[in-house]
C-alpha positions, 0 to 999 in steps of 0.5 A, a space after each residue: 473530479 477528484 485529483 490523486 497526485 503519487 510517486 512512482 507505483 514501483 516504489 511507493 507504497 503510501 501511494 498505492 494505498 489511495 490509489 487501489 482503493 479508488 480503483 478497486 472501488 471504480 471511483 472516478 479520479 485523475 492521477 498526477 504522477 510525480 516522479 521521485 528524484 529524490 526528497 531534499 528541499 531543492 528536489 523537483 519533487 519537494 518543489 513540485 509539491 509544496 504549492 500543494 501539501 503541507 508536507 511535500 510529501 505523497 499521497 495527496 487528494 484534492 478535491 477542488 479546494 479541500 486538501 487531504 495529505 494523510 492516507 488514513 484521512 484520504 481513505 475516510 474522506 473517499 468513504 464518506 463521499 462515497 458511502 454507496 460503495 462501503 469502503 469500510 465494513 457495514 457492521 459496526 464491529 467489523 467496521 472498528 477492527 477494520 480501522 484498528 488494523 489500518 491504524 495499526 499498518 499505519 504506525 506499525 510494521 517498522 521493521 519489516 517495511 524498513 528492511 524490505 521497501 516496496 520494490 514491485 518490479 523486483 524479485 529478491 528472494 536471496 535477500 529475502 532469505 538473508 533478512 528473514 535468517 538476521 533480523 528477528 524484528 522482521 520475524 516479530 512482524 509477519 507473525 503478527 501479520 499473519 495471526 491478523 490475517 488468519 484470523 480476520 479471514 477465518 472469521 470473514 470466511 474470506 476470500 479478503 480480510 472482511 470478506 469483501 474488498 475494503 479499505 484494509 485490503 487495499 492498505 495491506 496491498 503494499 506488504 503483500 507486494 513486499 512478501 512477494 518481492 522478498 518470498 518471505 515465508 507465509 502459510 498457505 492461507 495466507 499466500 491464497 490471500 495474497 494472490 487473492 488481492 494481486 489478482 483484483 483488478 485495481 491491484 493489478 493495474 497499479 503492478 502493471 504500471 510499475 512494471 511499466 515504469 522502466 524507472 531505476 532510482 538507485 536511492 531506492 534500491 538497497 539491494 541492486 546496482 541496476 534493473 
């Protein structure tokens, strides 16, 4: 069986990627939960996953002996094991924007992921509120991401970005976790699109285990003193 190893679900938001696709998908894996004490070398995490990535860092896949760290890799290697489940969009061109997008969430977004890290359990709309008023990079990216999604829904007809659930649905789980956390503002279509994808069930295992967590690691929490 496949063996998904993750941090904690409130805060990370690599994590959730993999682990909403596998489940969304009902492909079968074991979860390997490792907790975010912090992220020096001496850390229980560091050392918990240096005998098993190359990068001591989360997400990793094993599959038996194969090693897969990358979420974009974890996500083409599932896909191709899998293909029964059309994780990616059976037309070719479709298939290609799909990958572009995730490439692109991949690498990009720097600004919006930066002054807003995923915090599930939260709800921080005055600080939303204050991000949005300062920081205009933050602004240059939800524009960008809703003139994707606008229009990837208008062309798919909905309700998911390709219609049905596919890998970049479950790449975009974790900003639509941060638009919420945050209410940074979103048109009406696009506030549909995210409750669309809250409401699928692989998503809302993933929130409810977060909130089940009762984990407050103040290095990852910017905003508050406590819960």
């Amino acid at each position: 069986m496949l063996k998904l190893f993750i941090g904690n679900k409130n805060y990370s938001s690599w994590s959730m990627r993999p682990w909403v696709l596998l489940r969304q998908a009902g492909i079968p894996f074991e979860e390997v939960m490792v907790r975010f004490d912090a992220f020096t070398p001496e850390s229980q995490f560091k050392a918990t996953l240096a005998s098993i990535s190359p990068t001591g860092k989360v997400p990793v896949l094993v599959d038996g002996d194969l090693v897969v760290w990358d979420t974009l890799a974890i996500a083409e290697y599932v896909a191709e094991q899998f293909p029964d489940k059309a994780l990616w969009p059976l037309d070719r061109a479709s298939r290609a924007r799909a990958r572009s997008i995730c490439a692109e969430m991949h690498s990009g977004f720097v600004a919006l992921r930066s002054a807003c890290p995923m915090n599930v359990e939260a709800h921080l709309p005055d600080t939303g509120a204050l991000i949005w008023r300062d920081q205009p990079a933050v602004r240059v990216d939800l524009g960008r991401l809703v003139s994707m999604w606008q229009t990837l829904l208008r062309e798919s007809g909905g309700p998911l970005l390709f219609g049905d659930f596919t890998v970049a649905d479950a790449y975009f789980a974790p900003i639509c976790m941060r638009l919420k956390t945050y209410a940074l503002p979103v048109p009406q279509d696009i506030q549909a699109y995210i409750e669309q994808l809250c409401a699928l069930p692989g998503v809302r295992a993933w929130i409810d285990g977060a909130l089940a967590e009762q984990d407050f690691l103040a290095f990852e929490e910017p905003y508050r003193l406590r819960r």
